[in-house]
N, C-alpha and C positions, 0 to 999 in steps of 0.2 A: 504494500500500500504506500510504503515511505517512496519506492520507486515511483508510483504512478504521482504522487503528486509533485516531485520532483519534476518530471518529465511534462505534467499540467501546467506550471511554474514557467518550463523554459519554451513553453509552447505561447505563452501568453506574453513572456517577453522578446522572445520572434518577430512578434505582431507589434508589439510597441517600440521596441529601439529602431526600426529604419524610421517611423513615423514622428519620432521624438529628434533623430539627424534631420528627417529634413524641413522637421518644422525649425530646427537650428538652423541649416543653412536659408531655410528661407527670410529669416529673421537680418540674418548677417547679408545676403544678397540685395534685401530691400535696403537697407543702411546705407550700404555700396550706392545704390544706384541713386538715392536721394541726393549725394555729394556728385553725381555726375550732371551735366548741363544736357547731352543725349540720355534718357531714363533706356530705352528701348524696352524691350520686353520682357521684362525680367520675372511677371506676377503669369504670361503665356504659358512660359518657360518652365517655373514651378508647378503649375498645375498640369501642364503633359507629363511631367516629372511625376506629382500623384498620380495621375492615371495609369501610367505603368507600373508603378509599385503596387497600387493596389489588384488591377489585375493579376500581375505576378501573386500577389499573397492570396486573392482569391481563389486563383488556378491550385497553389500549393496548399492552402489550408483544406479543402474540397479533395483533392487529391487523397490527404493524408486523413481525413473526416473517415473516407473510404478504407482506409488500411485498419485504421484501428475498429471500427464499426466489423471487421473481419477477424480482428486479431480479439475481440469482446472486450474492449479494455474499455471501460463504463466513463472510469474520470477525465478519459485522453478524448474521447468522443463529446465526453460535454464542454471541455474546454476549447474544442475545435469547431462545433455547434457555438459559442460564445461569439469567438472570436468571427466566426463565418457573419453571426448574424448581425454582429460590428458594422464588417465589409458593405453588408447591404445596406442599412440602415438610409442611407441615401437613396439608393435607388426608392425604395418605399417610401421617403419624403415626397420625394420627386413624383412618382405616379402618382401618390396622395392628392397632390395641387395638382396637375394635371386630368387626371380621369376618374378619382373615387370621389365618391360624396362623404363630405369634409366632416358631416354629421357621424359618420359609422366609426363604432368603434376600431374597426379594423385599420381605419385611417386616421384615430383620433391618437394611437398608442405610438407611432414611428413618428406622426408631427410633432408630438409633446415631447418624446425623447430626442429626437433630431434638434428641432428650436434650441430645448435646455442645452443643449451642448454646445451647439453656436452663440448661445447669449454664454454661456461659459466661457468660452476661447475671445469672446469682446469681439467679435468679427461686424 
């Protein structure tokens, strides 16, 4: 058990350290370019930047969701379930305002957690 939460642990910080660099470099990137007289695209840049990463962790967490779901490892599968349902969390905002009615619970529970996180991050 000590193993599985060990390995729940470094699962969950997989998911957080590339996202925690490049909310770093995004931070030290904007800096940069405020001092510069050409800004160019620097906010383009970073966000093709998260959509690759998150892709990438999407592909790889779903992947490995599969391996442990096979292998019956209960804690590794909820923490890969976690972390997947992170990933999406956007996309469910996003359908939400787009094509669900804003009333339904289904669409009341990804707005209020998505929002909260964004009034979190001061965005």
């Amino acid at each position: 058990m000590k193993q599985q939460a060990l390995s729940a642990l470094i699962r969950v910080s997989v998911f957080l350290a590339p996202l925690a660099l490049l909310y770093w470099y995004a931070q030290n990137a904007f800096e940069s370019a405020r001092n510069q007289t050409h800004r160019g695209d620097t906010g383009l840049g970073i966000a093709v930047l998260l959509g690759f990463l998150a892709l990438a962790m999407l592909l790889g967490f779903f992947i490995d969701l599969l391996v442990q779901i096979r292998r019956k490892r209960r804690l590794n599968v909820a923490a890969d379930a976690c972390v997947l349902a992170m990933l999406l969390m956007p996309f469910g905002w996003f359908a939400c305002q787009w094509f669900g009615p804003p009333d339904s619970l289904v669409c009341k529970l990804p707005v209020a957690v998505f929002e909260g996180f964004l009034s979190g991050l001061k965005l």
